[in-house]
C-alpha positions in Angstrom: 86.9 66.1 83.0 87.9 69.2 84.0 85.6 72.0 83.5 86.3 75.8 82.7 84.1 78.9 84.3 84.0 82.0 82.8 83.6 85.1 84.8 82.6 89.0 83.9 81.8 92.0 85.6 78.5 93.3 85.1 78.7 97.5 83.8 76.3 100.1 85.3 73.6 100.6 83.3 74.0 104.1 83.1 78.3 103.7 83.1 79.0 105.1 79.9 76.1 107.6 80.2 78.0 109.1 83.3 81.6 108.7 82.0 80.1 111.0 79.1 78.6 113.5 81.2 81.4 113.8 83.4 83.9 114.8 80.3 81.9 117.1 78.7 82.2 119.0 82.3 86.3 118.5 81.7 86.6 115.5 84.7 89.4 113.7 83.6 88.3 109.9 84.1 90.5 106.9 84.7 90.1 102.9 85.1 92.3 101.4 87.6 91.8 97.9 88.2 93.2 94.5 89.6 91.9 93.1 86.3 94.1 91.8 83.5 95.3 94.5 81.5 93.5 93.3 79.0 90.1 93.1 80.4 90.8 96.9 81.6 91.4 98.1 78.4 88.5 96.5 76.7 86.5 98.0 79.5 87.7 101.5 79.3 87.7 101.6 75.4 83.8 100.7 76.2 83.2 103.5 78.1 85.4 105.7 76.6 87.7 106.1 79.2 91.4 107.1 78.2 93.5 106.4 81.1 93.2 102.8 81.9 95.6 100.6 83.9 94.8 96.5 84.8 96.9 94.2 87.1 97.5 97.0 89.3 98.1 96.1 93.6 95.7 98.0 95.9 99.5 99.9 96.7 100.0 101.0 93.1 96.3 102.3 92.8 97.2 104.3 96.0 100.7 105.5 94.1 98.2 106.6 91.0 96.0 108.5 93.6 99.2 110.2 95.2 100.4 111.1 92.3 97.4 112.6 90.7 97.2 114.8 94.2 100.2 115.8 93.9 99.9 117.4 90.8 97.3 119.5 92.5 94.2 117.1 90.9 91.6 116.5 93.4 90.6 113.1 92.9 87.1 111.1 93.3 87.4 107.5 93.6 84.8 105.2 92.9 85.0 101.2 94.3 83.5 98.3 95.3 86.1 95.9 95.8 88.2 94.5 99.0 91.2 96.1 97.3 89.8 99.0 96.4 89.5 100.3 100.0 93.1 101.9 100.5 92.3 103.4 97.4 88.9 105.0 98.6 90.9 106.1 101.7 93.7 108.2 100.0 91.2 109.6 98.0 90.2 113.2 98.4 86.4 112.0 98.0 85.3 108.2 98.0 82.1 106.5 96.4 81.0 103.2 96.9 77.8 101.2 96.1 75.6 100.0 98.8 76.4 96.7 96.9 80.3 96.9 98.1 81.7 95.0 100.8 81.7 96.1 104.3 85.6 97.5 104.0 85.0 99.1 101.4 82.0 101.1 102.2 84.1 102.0 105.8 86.5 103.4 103.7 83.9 105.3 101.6 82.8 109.2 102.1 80.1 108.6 100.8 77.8 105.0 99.9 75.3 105.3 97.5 72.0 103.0 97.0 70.5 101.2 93.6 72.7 100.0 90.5 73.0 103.0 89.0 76.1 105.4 88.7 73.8 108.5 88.6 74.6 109.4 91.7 78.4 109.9 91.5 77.1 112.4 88.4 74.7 113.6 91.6 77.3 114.0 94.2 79.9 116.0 91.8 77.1 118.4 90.6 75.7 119.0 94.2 79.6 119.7 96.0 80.2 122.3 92.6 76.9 123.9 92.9 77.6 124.1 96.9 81.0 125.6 95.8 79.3 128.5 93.7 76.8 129.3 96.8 79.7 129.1 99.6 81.5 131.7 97.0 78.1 133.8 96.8 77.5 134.2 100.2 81.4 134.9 100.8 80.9 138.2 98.6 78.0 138.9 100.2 79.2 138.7 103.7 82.3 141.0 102.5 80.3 143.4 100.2 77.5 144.2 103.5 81.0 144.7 105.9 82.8 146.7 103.8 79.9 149.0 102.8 77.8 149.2 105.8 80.9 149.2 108.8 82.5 152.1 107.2 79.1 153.8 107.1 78.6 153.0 111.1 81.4 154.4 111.7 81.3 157.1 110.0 78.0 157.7 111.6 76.1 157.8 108.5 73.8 155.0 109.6 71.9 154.6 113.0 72.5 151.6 115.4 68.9 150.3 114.3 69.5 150.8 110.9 73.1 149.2 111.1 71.6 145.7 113.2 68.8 145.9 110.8 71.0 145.6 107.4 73.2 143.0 109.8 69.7 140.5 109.9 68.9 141.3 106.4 72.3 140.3 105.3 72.2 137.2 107.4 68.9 136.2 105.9 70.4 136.7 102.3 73.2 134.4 102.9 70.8 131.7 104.5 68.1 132.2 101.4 71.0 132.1 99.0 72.4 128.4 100.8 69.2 127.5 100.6 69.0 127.3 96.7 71.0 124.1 97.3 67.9 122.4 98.6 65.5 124.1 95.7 68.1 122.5 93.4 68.5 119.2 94.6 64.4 118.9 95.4 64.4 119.7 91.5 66.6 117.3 90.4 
C-alpha cells in the first residue's frame, strides 16, 4: 500500500521575534519562496510578514531582488536553500546559516553560526551603527580642515601647534570608530 510522507520546515526560534524587531525599525520584510503558495502564505501570516510570494523559480526571486534595487531599496537576503543562491548573489547583502548548503553559503556575504536568526537582527544593527560613526568621523575630519587649515595659513597657528591638532584629530576619529567595538563587546 502506498504510503504518504509529510514534510515541514522547521521556523527559527527567534523568527517572529526578529521579523518584529526589524519592522518596528521600518525594514520592509518579504517571504519569497519555492514553496506552494500556499505554504508561503501561511508562513508569512505566522510571522507577520506582508509581502509573501510561493512557487517562485530561483530567476523570479532574482527579478523581485532587481526590482526592489531598482526602486533604490537596498536589499538583504536571507537563505539556505540550493535555489536561493542566485538570489543571495544579486543581493546587495546576503545571510546564510552555517546550516545552508555549500552553494549557498559561497554565495553568502556573510554566514552566520547557531539556529537562531539574531544575528541578521545583529548584522543590520552593527552596518547602521557603523554608518552613524563613518558619518561622525566624516564631520570631524571636515570640521578640524576647515577650521584649523585656514588658521595655518593665515598664520594664526604654529607648525607645532598645527601637526599637533592634525594627531589629536586623527586620534578622535580612531576613538570615535572605536565605539563600534565598545558596542558590539556590549551587546
Amino acid at each position: 500500500a502506498p504510503v504518504r510522507f509529510m514534510f515541514a520546515d522547521t521556523l527559527k526560534a527567534d523568527a517572529r521575534e526578529i521579523i518584529q524587531s526589524m519592522h518596528q525599525q521600518s525594514i520592509h520584510t518579504a517571504l519569497l519562496s519555492g514553496d506552494r503558495k500556499e505554504v508561503t502564505l501561511g508562513l508569512a501570516k505566522t510571522l507577520g510578514i506582508e509581502t509573501a510570494e510561493g512557487n517562485l523559480t530561483p530567476l523570479e526571486k532574482t527579478e523581485h531582488i532587481a526590482a526592489l534595487k531598482a526602486k533604490g531599496e537596498k536589499v538583504l537576503m536571507v537563505g539556505d536553500g540550493l535555489n536561493d543562491a542566485p538570489s543571495l548573489a544579486s543581493a546587495d547583502v546576503s545571510m546564510s546559516p552555517a546550516s545552508a548548503m555549500d552553494i549557498t553559503q559561497n554565495a553568502a556575504d556573510i554566514v552566520f553560526q547557531g539556529d537562531k536568526l539574531l544575528p541578521v537582527l545583529t548584522a543590520l544593527n552593527t552596518a547602521k551603527f557603523s554608518q552613524k560613526l563613518v558619518r561622525q568621523n566624516f564631520l570631524l575630519a571636515i570640521g578640524y580642515n576647515v577650521i584649523a587649515i585656514p588658521l595655518a595659513v593665515a598664520g594664526y597657528v604654529t607648525p607645532l601647534i598645527a601637526a599637533i591638532a592634525m594627531s589629536s584629530s586623527s586620534l578622535v576619529v580612531i576613538a570615535n570608530a572605536m565605539r563600534l567595538n565598545l558596542k558590539r563587546g556590549n551587546a
